[in-house]
Backbone as a ProteinNet text record, in pm:
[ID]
protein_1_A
[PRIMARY]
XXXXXXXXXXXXXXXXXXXXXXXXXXXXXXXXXXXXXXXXXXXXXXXXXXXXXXXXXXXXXXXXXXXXXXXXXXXXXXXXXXXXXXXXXXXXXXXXXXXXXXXXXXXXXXXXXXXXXXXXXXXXXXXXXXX
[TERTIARY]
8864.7	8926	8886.6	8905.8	8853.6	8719.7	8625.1	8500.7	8449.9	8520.8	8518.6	8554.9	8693.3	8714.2	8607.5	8555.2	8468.1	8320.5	8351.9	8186.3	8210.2	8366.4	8365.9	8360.8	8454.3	8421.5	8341.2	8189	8088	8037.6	8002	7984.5	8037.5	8166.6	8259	8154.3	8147.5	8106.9	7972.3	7888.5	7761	7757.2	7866.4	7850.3	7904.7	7963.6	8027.3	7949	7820.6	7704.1	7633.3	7552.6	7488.8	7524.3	7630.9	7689.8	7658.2	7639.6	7646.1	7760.5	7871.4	8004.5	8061	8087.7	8238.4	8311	8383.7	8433	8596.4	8646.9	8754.9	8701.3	8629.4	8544.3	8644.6	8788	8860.2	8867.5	8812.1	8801.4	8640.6	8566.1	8430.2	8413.1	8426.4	8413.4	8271	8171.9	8008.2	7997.1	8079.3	8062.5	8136.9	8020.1	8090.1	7995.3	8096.3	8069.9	8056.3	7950.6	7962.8	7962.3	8052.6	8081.4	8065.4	7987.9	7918.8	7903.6	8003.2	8012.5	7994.7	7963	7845.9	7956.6	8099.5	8115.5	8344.5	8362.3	8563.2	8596.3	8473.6	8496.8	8554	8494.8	8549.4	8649.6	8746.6	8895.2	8863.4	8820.9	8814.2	8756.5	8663.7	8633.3	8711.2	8768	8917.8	9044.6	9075.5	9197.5	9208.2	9064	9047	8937.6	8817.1	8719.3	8712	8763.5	8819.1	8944.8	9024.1	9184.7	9097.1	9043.2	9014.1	8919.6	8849.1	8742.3	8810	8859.9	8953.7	9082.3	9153.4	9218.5	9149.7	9035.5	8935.5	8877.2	8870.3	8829.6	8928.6	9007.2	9189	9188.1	9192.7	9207.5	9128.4	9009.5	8882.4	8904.9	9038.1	9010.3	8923.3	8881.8	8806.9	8888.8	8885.5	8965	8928.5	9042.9	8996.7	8951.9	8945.7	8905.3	8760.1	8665.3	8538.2	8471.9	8553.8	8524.9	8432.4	8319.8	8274.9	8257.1	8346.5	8353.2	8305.8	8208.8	8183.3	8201.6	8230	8197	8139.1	7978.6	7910.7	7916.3	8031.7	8099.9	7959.8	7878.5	7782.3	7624.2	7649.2	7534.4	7410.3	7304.6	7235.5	7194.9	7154.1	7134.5	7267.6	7365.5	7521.9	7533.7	7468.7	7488.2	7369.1	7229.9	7167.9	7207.5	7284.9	7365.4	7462.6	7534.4	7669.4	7550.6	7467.2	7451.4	7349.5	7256.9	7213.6	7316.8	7434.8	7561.9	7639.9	7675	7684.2	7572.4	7443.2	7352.6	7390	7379.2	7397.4	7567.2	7656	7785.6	7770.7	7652.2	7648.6	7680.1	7637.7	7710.4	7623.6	7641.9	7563	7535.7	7602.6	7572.8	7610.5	7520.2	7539.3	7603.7	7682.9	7724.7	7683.7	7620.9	7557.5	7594.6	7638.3	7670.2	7559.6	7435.6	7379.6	7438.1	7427.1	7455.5	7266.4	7221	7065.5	6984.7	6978.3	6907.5	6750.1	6670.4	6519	6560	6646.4	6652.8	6736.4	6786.3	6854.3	6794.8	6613.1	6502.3	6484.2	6497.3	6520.1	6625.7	6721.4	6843.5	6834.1	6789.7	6772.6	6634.9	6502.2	6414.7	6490.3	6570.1	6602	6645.5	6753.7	6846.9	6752.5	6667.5	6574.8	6519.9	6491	6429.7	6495.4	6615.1	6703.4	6750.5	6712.2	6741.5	6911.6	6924.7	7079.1	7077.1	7074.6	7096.2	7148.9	7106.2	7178	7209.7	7318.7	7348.5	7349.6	7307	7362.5	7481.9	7504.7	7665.3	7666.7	7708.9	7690.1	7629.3	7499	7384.5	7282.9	7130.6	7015.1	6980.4	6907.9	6794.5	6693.6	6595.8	6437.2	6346.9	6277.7	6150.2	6169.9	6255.2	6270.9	6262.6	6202.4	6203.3	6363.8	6412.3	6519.4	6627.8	6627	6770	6798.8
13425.5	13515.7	13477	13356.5	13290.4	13324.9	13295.7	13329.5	13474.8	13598.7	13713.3	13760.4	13653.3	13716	13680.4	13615.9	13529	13634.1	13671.3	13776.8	13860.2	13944.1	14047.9	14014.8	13921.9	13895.3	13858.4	13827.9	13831.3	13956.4	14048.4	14183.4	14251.5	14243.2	14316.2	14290.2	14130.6	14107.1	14166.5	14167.8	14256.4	14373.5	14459.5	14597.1	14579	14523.1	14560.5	14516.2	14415.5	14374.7	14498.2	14529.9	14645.3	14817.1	14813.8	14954.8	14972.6	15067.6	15123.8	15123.7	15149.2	15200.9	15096.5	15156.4	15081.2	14992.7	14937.6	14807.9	14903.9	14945.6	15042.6	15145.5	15111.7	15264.4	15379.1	15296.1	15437.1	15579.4	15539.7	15652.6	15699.9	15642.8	15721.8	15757.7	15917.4	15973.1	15953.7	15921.6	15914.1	15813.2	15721.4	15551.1	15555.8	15619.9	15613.2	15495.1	15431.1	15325.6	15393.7	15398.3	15427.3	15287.3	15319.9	15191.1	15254.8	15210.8	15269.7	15139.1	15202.4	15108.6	15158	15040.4	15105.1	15121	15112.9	15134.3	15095.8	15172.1	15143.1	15048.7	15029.4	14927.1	14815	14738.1	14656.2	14617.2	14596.6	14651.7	14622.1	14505.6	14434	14519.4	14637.3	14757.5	14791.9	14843.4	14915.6	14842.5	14763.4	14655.5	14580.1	14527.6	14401	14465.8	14462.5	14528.5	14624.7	14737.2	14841	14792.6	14776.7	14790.4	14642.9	14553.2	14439.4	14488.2	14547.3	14637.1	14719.7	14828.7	14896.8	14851.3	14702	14664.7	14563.6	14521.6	14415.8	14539.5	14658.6	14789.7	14801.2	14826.2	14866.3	14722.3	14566.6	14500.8	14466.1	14581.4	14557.6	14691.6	14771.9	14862.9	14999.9	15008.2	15084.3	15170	15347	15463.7	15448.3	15436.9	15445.9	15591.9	15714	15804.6	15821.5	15784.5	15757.3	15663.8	15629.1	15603.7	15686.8	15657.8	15723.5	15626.7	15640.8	15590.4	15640.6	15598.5	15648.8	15562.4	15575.4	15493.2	15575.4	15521.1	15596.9	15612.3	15496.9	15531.8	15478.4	15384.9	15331.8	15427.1	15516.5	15618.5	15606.6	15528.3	15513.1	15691.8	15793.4	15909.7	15997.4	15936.5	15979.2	15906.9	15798.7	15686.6	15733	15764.3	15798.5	15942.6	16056.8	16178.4	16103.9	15992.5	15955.8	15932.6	15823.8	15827.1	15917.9	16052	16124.5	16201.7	16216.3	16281	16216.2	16066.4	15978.9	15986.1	16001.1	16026.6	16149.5	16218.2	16371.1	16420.2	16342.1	16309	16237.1	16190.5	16071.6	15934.9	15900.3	15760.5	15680	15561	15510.4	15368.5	15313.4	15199.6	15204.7	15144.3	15167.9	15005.2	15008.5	14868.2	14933.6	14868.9	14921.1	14845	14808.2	14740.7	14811	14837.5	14935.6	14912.4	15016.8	15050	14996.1	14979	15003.1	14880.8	14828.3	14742.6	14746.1	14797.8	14877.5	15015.1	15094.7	15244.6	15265.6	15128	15153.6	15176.4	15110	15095.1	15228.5	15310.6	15463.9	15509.1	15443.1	15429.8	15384.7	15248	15197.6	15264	15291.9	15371	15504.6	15564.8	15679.1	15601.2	15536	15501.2	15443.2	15399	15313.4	15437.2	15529.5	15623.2	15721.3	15733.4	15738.2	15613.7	15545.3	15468.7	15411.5	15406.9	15354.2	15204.9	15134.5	14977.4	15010.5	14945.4	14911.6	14781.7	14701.3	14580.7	14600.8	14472.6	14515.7	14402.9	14494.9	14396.4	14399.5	14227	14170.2	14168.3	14281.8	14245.7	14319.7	14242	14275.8	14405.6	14453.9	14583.1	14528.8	14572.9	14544.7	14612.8	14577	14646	14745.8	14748.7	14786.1	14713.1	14716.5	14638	14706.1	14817.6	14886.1	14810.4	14666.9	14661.2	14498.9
1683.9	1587.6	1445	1416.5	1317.1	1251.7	1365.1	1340.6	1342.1	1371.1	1360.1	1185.1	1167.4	1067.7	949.7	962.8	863.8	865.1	969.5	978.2	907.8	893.9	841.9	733.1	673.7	514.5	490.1	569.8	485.5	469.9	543	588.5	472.1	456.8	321.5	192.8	204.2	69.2	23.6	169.7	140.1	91.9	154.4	129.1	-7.5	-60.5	-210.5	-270.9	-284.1	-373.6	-331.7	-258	-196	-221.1	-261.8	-335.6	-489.3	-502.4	-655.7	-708.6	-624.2	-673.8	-764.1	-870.4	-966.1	-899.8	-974.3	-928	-876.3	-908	-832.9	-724.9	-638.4	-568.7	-532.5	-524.9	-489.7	-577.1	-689.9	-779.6	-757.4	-705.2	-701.8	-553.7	-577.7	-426.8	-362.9	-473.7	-414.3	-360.8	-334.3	-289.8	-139.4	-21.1	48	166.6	267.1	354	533	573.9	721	839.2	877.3	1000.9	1127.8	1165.4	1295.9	1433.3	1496.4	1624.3	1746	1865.1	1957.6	2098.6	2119.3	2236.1	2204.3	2334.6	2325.2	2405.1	2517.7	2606.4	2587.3	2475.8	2434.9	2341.9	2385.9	2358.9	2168.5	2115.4	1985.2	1885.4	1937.2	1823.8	1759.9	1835.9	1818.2	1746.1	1818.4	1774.8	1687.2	1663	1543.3	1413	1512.6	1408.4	1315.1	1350.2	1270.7	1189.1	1202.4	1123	1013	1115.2	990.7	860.5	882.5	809.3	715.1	783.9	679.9	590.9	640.3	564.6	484.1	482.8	383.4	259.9	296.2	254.7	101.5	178.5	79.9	-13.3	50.7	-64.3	-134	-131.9	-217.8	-336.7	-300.6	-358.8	-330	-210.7	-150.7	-96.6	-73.6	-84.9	76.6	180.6	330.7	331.9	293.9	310.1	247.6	210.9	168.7	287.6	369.6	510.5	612.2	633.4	777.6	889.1	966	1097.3	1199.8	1316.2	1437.4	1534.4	1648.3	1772.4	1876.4	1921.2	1998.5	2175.8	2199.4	2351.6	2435.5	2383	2451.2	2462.3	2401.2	2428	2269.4	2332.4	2144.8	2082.7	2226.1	2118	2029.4	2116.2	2011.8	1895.1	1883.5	1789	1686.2	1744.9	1635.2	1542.7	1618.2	1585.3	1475.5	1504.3	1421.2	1292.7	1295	1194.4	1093.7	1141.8	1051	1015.7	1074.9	997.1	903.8	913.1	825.5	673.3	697.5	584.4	539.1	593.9	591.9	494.9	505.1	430.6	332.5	342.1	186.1	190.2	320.4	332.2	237.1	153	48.3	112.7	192.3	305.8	435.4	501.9	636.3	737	759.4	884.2	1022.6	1025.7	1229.6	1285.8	1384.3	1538.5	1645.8	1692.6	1765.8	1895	1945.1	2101.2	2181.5	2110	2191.2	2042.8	2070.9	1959.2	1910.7	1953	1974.1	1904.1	2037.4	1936.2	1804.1	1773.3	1644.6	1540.9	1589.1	1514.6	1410.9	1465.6	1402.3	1312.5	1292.3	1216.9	1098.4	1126.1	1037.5	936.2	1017.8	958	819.9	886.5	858.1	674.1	707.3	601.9	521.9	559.2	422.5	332.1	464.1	368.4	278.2	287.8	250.8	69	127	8.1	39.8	124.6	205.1	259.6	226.6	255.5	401.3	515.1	648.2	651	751	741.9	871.2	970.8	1115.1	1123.1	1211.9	1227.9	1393.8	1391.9	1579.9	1660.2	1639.8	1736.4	1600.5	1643.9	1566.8	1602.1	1531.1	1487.6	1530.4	1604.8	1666.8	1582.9	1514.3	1473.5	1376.3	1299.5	1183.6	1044.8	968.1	817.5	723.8	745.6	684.4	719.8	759.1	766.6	645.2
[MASK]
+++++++++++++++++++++++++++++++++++++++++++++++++++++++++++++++++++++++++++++++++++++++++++++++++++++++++++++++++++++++++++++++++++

């Protein structure tokens, strides 16, 4: 647990160097964060990972509704859908967890080109330079 929580607060701390947004982002609606996770199976998405995220979010000052959240239920072409809709909404950073670590390769592609910082989070990206 310990060591989970420590991932996220590094993770946090990335995305808030890695953002454009003001130091209050809850006032800048363009500063938005996509968290993109790869499955429900594992009960800790849900239970820990998320609520810890979104409450590291809030005491950063970060508007939970500038939030894009997905979970792709284990499927990487639902996961690559979550996130060109995530771009497609304006997400300005990306946290990946991939469901498929090779086909995330494309995700991450996308967002660079994009000009969207990706971070992976808990498992690597294969063969992408965008992350």
């Amino acid at each position: 647990m310990l060591k989970r929580t420590i991932q996220l607060i590094t993770i946090l701390s990335l995305v808030s160097a890695l953002t454009a947004c003001s130091p209050r982002p809850s006032s800048d609606a363009s500063c938005k964060i996509a968290l993109l996770l790869p499955e429900t199976k594992t009960a800790r998405y849900e239970t820990q990972d998320l609520p810890n995220f979104k409450h590291r979010l809030t005491e950063l000052g970060f508007n939970e509704q500038h939030l894009i959240y997905n979970n792709a239920n284990q499927d990487a072409a639902t996961q690559q859908q979550q996130a060109e809709a995530a771009l497609t909404n304006g997400a300005t950073v990306m946290v990946l967890d991939p469901v498929d670590s090779n086909a995330a390769a494309k995700i991450a592609d996308l967002a660079k080109s994009k000009h969207v910082p990706v971070i992976s989070y808990d498992r690597l990206i294969n063969g992408s330079d965008g992350v």
